[in-house]
N, C-alpha and C positions, 0 to 999 in steps of 0.2 A: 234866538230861535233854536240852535243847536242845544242850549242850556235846557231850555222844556224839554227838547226829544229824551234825554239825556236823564232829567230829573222821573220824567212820565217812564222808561224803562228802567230808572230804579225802583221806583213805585210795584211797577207790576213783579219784577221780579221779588222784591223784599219776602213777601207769603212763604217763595219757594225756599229761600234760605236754613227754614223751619222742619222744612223736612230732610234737609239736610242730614242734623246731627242724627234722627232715626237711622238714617243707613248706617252699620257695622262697618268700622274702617277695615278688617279682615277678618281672614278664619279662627285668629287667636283674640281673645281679652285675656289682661294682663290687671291681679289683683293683688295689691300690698298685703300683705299678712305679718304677724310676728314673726321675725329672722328669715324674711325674703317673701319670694312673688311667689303667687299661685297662676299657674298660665291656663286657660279654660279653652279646650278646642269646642267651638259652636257647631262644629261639624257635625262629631262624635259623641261630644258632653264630657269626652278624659281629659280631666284636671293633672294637672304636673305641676310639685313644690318645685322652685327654683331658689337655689340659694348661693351668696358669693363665695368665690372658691377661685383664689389668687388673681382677684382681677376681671372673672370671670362670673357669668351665672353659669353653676351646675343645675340640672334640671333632672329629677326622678318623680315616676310618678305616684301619686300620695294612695294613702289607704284606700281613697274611697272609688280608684280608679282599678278594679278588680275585676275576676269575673264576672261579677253582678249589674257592670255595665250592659245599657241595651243594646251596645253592638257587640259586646263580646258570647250574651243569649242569641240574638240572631247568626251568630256565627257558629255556636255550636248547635244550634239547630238546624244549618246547613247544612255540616257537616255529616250530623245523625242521617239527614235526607240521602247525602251522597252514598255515604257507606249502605243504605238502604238497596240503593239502585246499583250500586257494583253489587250486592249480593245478587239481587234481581237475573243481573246479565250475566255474571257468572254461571249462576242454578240454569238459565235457559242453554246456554251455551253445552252444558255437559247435557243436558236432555236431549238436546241434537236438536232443537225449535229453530235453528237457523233460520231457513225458509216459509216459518209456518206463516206469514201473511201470505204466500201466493196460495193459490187456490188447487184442489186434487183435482187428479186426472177425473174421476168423474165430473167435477165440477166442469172442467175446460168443455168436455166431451157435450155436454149437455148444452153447455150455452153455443157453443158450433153447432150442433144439433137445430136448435130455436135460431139462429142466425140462416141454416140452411133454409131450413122451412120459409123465413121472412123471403130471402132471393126467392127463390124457386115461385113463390106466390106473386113476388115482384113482377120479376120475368114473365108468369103467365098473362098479366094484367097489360103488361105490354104488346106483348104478342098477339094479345085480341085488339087492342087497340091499332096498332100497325094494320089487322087482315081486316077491320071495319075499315080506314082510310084507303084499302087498296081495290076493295068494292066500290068506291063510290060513296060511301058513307061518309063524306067529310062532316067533321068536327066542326062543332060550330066553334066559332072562333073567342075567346074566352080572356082577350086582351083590354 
């Protein structure tokens, strides 16, 4: 009986075995070439000749790993970005734009202004209502 449990979850598993080899065993592949390895970062796409060197592999990276890699474009187009934006901060900084998202004194003044106005009308709306409840006028109940 153990022998079927046994056979029946080799069975099912077997399928999965297959997708096995798809998975990359790492970051690196490693490619024989004439007079050494070529080591391939799947990360990046930079390829590095490796070749023996007393025993060792010495590893440089080959011609075709240059600036014209696509992380080495994205990196200098980062770069361009940043320098872009220190200038940015700079130019604002001697302008004296410090502060310039808070808002001017007229601005504060006028919205205090429309803030007074909203109380003041508040307050009055209360006040009448308070001196109807104290005549006798109660409120109908509105629960």
């Amino acid at each position: 009986m153990t022998s079927r449990f046994l056979l029946a979850g080799l069975l099912t598993l077997a399928p999965f075995a297959t997708f096995a080899d798809d998975v990359p065993a790492g970051r690196y592949q490693l490619q024989p070439v004439e007079g050494g390895v070529v080591r391939l970062d799947t990360a990046t796409g930079e390829m590095t000749l490796c070749k023996p060197d007393v025993g060792k592999l010495a590893c440089a990276p080959t011609a075709t790993a240059s600036a014209n890699t696509p992380a080495a474009a994205d990196i200098a187009a980062l770069n361009a970005r940043v320098d872009a934006l220190e200038r940015q901060v700079a130019a604002g900084n001697k302008a004296g734009n410090k502060g310039r998202d808070l808002p001017s004194d007229a601005e504060v003044d006028r919205s205090l202004s429309i803030m007074e106005k909203f109380m003041r009308r508040f307050m009055g709306i209360a006040k009448d209502l308070d001196h109807q409840n104290q005549e006798g006028n109660a409120l109908p109940q509105k629960t």
